[in-house]
PDB file of N, CA, C and O in Angstrom, chain B, residues numbered from 101:
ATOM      1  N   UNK B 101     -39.248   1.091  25.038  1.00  0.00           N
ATOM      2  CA  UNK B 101     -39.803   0.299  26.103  1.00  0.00           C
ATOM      3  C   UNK B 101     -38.638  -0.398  26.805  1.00  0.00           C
ATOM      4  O   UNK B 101     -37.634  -0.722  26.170  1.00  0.00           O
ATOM      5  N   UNK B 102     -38.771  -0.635  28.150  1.00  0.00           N
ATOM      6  CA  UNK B 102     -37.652  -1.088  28.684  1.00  0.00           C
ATOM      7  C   UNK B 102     -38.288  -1.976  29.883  1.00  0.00           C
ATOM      8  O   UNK B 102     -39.402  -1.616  30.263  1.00  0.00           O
ATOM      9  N   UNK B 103     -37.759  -2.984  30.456  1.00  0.00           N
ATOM     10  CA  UNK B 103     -38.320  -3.793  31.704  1.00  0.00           C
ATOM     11  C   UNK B 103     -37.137  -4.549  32.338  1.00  0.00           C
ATOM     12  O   UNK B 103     -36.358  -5.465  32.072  1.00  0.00           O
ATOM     13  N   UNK B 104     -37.367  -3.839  33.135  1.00  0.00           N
ATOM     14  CA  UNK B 104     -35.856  -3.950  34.303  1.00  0.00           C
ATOM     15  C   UNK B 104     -36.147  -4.491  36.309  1.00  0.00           C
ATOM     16  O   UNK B 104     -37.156  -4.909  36.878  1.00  0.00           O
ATOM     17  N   UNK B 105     -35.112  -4.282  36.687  1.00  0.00           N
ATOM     18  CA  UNK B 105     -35.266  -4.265  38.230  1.00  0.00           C
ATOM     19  C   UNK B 105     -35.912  -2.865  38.525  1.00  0.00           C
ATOM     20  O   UNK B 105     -35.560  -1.796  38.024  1.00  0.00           O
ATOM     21  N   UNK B 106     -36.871  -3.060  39.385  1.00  0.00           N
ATOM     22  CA  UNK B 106     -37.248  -1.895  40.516  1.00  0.00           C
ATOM     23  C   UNK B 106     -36.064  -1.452  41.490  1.00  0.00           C
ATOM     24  O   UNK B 106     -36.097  -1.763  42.680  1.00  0.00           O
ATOM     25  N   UNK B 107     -35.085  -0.761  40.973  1.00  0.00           N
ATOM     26  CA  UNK B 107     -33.540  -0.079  41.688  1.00  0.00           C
ATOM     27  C   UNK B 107     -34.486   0.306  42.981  1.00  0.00           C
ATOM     28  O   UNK B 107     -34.734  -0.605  43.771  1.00  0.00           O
ATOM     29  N   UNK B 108     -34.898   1.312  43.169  1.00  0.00           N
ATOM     30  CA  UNK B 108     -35.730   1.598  44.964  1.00  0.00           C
ATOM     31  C   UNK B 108     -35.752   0.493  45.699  1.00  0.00           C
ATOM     32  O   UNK B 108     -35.242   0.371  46.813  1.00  0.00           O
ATOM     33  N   UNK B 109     -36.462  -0.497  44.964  1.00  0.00           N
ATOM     34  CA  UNK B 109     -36.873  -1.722  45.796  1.00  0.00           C
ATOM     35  C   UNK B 109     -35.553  -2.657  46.370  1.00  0.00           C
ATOM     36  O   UNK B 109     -35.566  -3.217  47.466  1.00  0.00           O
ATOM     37  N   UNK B 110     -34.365  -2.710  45.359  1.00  0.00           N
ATOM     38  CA  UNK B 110     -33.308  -3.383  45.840  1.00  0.00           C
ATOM     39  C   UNK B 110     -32.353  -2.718  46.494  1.00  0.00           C
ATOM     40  O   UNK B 110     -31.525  -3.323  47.175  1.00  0.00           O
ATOM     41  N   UNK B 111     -32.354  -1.035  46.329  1.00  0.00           N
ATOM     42  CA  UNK B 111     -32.240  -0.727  47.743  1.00  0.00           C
ATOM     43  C   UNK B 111     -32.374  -0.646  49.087  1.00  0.00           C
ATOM     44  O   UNK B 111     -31.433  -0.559  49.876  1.00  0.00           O
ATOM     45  N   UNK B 112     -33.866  -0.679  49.447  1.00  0.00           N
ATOM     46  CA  UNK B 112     -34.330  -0.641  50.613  1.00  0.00           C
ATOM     47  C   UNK B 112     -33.893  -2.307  50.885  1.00  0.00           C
ATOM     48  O   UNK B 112     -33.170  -2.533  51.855  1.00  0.00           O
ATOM     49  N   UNK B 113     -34.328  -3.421  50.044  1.00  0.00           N
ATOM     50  CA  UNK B 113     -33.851  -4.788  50.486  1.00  0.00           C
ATOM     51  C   UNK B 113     -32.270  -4.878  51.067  1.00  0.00           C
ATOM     52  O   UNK B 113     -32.051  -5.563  52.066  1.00  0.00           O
ATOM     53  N   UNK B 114     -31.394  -4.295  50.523  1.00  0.00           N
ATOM     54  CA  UNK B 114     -30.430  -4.064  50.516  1.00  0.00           C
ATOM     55  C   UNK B 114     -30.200  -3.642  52.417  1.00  0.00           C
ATOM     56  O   UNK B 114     -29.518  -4.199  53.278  1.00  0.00           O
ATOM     57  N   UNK B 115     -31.008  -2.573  52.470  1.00  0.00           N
ATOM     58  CA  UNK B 115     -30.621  -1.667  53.726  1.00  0.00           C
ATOM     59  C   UNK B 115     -30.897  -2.845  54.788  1.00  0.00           C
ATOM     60  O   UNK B 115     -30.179  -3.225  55.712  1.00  0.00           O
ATOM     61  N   UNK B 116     -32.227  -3.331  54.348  1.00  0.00           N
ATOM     62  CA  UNK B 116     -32.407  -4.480  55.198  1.00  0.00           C
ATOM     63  C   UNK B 116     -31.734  -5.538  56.107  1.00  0.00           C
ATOM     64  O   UNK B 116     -31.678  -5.767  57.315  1.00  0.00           O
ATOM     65  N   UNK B 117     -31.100  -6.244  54.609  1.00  0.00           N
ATOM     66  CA  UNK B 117     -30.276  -6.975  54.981  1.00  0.00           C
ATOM     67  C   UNK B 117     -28.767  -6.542  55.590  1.00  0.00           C
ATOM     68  O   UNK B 117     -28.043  -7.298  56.237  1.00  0.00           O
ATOM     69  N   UNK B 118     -28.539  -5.491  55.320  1.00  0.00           N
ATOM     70  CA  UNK B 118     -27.504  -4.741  56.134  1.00  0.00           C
ATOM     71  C   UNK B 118     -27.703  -4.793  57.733  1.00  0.00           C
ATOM     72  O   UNK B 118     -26.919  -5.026  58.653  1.00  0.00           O
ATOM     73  N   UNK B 119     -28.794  -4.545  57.694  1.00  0.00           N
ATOM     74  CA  UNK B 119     -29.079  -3.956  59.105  1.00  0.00           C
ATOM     75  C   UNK B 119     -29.477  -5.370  59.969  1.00  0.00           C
ATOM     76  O   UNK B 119     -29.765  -5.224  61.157  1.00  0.00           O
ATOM     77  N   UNK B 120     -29.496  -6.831  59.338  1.00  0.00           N
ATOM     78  CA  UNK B 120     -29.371  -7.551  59.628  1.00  0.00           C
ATOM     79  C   UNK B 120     -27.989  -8.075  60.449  1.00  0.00           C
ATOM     80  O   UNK B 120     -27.862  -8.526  61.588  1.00  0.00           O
ATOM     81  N   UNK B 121     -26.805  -7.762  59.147  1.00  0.00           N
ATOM     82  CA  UNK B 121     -25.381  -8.054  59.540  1.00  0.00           C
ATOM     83  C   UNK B 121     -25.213  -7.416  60.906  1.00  0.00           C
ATOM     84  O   UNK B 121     -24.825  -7.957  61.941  1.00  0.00           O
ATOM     85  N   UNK B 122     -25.617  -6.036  60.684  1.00  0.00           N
ATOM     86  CA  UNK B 122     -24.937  -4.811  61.657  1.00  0.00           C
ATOM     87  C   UNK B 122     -25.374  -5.598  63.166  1.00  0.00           C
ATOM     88  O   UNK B 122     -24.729  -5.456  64.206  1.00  0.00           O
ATOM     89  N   UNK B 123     -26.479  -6.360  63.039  1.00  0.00           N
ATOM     90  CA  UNK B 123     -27.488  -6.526  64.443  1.00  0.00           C
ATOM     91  C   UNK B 123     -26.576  -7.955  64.845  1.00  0.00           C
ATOM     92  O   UNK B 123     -26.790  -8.279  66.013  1.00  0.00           O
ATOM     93  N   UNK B 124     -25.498  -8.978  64.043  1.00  0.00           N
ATOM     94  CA  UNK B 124     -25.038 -10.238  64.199  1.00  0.00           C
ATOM     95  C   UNK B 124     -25.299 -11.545  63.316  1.00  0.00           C
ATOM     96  O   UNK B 124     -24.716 -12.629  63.354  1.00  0.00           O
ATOM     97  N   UNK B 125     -26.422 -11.085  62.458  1.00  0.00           N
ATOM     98  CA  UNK B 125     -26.553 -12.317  61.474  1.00  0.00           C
ATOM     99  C   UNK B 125     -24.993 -12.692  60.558  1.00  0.00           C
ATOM    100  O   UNK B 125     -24.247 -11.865  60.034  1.00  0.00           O
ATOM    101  N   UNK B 126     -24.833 -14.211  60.589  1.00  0.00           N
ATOM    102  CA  UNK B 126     -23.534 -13.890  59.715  1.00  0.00           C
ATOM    103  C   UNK B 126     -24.109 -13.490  58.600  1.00  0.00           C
ATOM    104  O   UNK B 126     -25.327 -13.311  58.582  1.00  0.00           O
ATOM    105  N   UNK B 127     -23.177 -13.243  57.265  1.00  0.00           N
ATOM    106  CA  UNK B 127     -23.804 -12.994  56.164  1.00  0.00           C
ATOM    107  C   UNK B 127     -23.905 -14.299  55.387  1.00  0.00           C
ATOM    108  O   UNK B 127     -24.445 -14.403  54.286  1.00  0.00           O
ATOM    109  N   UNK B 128     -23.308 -15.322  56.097  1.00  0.00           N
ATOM    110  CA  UNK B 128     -23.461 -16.934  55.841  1.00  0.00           C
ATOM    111  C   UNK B 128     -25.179 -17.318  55.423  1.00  0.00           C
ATOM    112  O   UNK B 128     -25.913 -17.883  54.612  1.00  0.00           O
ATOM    113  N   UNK B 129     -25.110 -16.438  56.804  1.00  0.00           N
ATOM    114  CA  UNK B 129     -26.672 -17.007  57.155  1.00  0.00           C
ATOM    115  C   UNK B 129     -28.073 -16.841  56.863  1.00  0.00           C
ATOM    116  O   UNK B 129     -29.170 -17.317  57.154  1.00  0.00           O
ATOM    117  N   UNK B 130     -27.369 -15.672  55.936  1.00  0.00           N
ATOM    118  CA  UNK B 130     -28.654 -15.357  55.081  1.00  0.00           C
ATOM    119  C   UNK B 130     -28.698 -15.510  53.630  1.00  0.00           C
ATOM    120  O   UNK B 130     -27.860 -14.972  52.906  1.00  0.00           O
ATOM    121  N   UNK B 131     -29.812 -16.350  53.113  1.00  0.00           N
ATOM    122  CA  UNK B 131     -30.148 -16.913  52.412  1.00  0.00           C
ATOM    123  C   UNK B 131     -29.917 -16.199  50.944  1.00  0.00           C
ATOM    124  O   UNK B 131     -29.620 -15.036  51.216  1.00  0.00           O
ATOM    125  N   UNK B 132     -29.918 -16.384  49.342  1.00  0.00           N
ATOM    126  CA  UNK B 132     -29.944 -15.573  48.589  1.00  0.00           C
ATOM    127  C   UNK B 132     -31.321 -15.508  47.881  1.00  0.00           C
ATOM    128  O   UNK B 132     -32.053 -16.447  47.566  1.00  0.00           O
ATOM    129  N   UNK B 133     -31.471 -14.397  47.735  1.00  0.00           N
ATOM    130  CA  UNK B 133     -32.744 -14.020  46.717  1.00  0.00           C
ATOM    131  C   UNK B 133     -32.801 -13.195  45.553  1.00  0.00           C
ATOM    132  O   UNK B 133     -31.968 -12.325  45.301  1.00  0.00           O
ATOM    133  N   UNK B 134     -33.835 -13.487  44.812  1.00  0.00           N
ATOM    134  CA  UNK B 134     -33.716 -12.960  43.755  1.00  0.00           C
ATOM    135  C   UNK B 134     -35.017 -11.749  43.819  1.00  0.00           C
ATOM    136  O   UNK B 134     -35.957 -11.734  44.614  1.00  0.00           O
ATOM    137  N   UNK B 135     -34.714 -10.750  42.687  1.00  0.00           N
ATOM    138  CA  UNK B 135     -34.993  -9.664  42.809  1.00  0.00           C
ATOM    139  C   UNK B 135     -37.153  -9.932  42.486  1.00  0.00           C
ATOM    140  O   UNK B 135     -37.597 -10.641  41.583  1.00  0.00           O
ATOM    141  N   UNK B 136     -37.940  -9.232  43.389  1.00  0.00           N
ATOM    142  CA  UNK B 136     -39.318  -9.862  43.009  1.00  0.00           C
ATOM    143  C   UNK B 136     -40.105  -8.588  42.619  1.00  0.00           C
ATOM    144  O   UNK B 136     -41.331  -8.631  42.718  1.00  0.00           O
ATOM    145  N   UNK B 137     -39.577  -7.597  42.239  1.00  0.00           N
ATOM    146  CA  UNK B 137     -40.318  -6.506  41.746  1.00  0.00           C
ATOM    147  C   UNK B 137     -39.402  -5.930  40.626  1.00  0.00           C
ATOM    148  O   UNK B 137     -38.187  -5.829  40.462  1.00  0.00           O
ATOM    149  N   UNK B 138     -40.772  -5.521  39.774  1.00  0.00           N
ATOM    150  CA  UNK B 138     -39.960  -5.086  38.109  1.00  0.00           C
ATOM    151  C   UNK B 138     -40.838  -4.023  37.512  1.00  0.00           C
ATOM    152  O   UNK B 138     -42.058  -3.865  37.507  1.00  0.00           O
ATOM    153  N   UNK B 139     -39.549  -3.153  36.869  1.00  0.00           N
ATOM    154  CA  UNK B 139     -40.586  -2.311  36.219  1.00  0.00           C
ATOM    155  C   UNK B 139     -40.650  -1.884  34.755  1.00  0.00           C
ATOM    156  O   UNK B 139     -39.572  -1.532  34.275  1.00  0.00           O
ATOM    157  N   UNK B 140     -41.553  -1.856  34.084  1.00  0.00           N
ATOM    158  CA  UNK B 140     -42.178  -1.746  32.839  1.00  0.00           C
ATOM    159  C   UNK B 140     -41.799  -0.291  32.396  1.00  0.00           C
ATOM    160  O   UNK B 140     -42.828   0.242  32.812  1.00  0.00           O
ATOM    161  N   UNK B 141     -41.266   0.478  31.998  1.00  0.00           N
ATOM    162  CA  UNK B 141     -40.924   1.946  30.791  1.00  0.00           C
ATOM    163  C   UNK B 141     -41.468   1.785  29.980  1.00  0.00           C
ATOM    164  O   UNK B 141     -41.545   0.610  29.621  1.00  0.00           O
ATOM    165  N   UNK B 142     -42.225   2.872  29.133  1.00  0.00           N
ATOM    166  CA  UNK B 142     -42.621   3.123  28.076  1.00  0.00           C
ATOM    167  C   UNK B 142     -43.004   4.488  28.021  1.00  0.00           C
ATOM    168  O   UNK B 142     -43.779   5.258  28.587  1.00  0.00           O
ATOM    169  N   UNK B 143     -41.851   4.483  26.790  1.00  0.00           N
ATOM    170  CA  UNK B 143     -42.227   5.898  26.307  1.00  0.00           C
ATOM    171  C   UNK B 143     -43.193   6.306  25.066  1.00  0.00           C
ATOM    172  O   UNK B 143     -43.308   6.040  23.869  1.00  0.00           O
ATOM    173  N   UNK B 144     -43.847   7.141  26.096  1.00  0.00           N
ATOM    174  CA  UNK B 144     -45.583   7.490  25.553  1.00  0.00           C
ATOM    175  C   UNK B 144     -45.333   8.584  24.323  1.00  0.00           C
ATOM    176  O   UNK B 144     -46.182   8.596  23.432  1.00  0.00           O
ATOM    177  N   UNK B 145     -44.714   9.090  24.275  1.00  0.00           N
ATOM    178  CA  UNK B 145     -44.347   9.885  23.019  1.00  0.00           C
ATOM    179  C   UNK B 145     -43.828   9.154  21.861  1.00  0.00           C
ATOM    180  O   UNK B 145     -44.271   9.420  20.743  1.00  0.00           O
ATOM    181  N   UNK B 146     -42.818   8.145  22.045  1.00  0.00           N
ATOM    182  CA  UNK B 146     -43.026   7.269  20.756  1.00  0.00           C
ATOM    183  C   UNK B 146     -44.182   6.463  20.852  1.00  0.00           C
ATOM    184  O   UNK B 146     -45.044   6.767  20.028  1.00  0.00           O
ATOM    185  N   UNK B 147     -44.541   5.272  21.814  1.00  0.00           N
ATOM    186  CA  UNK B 147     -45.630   4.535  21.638  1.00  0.00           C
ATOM    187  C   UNK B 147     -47.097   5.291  20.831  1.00  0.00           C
ATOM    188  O   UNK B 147     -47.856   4.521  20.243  1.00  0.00           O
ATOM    189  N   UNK B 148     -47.367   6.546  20.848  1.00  0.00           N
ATOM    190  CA  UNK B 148     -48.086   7.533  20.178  1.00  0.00           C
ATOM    191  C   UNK B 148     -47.800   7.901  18.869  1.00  0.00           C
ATOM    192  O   UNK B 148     -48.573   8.602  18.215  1.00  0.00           O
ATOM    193  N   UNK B 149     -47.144   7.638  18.601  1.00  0.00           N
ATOM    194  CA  UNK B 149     -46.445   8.347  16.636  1.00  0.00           C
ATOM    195  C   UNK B 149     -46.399   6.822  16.354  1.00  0.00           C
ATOM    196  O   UNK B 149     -46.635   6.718  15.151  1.00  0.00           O
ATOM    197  N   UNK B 150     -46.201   5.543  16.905  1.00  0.00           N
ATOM    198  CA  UNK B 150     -46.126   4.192  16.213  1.00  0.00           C
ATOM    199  C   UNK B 150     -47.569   3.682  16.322  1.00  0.00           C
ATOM    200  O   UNK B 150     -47.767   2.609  15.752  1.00  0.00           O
ATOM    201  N   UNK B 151     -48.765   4.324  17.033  1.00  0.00           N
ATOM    202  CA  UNK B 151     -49.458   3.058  17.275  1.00  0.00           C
ATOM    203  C   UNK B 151     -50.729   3.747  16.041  1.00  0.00           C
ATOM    204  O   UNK B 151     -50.936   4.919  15.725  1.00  0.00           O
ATOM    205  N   UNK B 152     -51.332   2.593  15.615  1.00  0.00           N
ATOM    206  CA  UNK B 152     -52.072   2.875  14.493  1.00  0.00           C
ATOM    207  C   UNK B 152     -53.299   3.867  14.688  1.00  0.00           C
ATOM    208  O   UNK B 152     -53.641   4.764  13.917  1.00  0.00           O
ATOM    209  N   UNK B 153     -53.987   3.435  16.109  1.00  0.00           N
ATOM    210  CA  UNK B 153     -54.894   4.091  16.251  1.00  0.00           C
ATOM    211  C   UNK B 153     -55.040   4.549  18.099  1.00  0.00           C
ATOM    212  O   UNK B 153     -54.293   4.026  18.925  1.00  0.00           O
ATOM    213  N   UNK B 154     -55.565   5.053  18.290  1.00  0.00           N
ATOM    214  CA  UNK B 154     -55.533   5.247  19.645  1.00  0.00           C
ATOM    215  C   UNK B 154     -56.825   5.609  20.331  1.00  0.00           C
ATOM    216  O   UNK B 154     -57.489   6.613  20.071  1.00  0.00           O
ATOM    217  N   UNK B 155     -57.098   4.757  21.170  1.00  0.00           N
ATOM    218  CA  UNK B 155     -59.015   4.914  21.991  1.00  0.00           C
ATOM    219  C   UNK B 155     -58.832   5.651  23.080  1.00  0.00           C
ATOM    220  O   UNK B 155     -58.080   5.416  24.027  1.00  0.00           O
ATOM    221  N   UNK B 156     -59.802   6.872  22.852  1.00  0.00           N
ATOM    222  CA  UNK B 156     -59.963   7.441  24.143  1.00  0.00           C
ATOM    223  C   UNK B 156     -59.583   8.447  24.368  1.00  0.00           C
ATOM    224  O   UNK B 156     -58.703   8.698  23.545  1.00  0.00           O
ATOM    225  N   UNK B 157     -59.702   9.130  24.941  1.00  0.00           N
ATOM    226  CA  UNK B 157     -58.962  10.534  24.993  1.00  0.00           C
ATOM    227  C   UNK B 157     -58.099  10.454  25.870  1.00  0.00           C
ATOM    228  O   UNK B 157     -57.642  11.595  25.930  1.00  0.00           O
ATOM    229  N   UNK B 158     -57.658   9.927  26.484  1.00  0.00           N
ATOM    230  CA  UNK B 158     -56.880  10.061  27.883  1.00  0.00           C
ATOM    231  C   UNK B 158     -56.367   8.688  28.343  1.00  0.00           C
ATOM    232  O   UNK B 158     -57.213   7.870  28.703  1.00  0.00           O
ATOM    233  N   UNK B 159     -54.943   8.321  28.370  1.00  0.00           N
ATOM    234  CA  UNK B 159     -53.855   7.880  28.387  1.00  0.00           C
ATOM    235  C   UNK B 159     -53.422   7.544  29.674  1.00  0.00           C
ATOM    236  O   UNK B 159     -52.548   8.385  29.888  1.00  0.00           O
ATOM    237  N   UNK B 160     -53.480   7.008  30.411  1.00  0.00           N
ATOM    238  CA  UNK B 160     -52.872   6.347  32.003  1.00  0.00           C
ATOM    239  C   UNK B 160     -52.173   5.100  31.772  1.00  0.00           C
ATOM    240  O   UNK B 160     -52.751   4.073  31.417  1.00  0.00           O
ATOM    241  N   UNK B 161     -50.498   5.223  32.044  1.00  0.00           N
ATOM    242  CA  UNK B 161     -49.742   4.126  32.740  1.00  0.00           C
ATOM    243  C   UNK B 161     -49.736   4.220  34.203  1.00  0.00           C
ATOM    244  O   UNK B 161     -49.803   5.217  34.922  1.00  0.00           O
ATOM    245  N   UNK B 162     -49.619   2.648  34.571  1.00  0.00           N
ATOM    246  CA  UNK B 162     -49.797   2.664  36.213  1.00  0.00           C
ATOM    247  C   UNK B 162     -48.156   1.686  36.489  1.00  0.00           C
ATOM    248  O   UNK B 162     -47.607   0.900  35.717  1.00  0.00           O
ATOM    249  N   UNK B 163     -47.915   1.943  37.287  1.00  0.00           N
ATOM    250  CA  UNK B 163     -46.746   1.070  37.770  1.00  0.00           C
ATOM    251  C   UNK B 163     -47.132  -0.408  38.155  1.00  0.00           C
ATOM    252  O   UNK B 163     -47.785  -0.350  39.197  1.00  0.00           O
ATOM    253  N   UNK B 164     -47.013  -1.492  37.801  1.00  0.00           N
ATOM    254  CA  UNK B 164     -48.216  -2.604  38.150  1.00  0.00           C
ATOM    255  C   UNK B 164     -46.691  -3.709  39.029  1.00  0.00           C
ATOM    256  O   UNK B 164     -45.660  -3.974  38.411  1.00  0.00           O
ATOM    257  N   UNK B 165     -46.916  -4.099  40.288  1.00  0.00           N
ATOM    258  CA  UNK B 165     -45.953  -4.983  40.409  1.00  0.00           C
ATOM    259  C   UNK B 165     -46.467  -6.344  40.482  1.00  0.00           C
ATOM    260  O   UNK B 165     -47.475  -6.837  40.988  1.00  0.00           O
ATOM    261  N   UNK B 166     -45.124  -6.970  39.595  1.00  0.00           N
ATOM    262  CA  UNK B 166     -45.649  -8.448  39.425  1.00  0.00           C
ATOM    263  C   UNK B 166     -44.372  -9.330  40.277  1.00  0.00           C
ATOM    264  O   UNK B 166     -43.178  -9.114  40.484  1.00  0.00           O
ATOM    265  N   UNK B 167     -44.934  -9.966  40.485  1.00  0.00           N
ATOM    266  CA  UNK B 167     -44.705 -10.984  41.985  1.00  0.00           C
ATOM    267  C   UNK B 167     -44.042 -12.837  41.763  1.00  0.00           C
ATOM    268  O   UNK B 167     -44.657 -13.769  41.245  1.00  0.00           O
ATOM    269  N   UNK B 168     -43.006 -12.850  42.203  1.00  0.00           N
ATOM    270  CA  UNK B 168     -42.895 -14.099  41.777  1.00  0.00           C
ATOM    271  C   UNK B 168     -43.620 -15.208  42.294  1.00  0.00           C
ATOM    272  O   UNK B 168     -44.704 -14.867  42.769  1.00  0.00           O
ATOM    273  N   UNK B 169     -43.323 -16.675  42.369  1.00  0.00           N
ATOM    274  CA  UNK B 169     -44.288 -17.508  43.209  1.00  0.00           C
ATOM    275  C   UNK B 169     -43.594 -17.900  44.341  1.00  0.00           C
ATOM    276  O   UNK B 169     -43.962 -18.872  45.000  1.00  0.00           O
ATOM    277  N   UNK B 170     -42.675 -17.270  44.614  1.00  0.00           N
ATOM    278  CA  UNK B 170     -42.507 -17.286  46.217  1.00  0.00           C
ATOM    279  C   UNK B 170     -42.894 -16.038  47.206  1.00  0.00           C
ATOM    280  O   UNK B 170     -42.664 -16.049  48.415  1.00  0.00           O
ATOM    281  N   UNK B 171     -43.638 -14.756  46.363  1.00  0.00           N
ATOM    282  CA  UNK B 171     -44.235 -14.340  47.785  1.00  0.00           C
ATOM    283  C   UNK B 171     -45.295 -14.870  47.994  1.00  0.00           C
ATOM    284  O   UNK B 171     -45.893 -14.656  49.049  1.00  0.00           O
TER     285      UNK B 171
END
């Protein structure tokens, strides 16, 4: 299991704010932020051989984004 930055997401932020500079913002002038999307790994092939019992026939992870309290 692993829970990290959403890399896609701080790219495109990234391009963003680039394309800010490119247009005249200083880079003074823009503010810093922290990263507001994260993502959850789990690997379903071990989580399956460790877990005691298992309901259901059928297995769905969803990508779920969680949000800080500044959006």
């Amino acid at each position: 299991m692993s829970y990290g930055l959403n890399v896609p997401a701080l790219f495109r932020r990234a391009a963003e704010l680039l394309d800010k500079i490119l247009r005249g913002t200083k880079p003074a002038d823009i503010p810093v932020e922290q990263p507001t999307t994260f993502r959850l790994v789990v690997n379903l092939k071990t989580a399956l051989l460790r877990a005691d019992t298992v309901a259901g026939t059928k297995c769905e992870f969803r990508l779920v984004r969680v949000t800080t309290a500044h959006e």
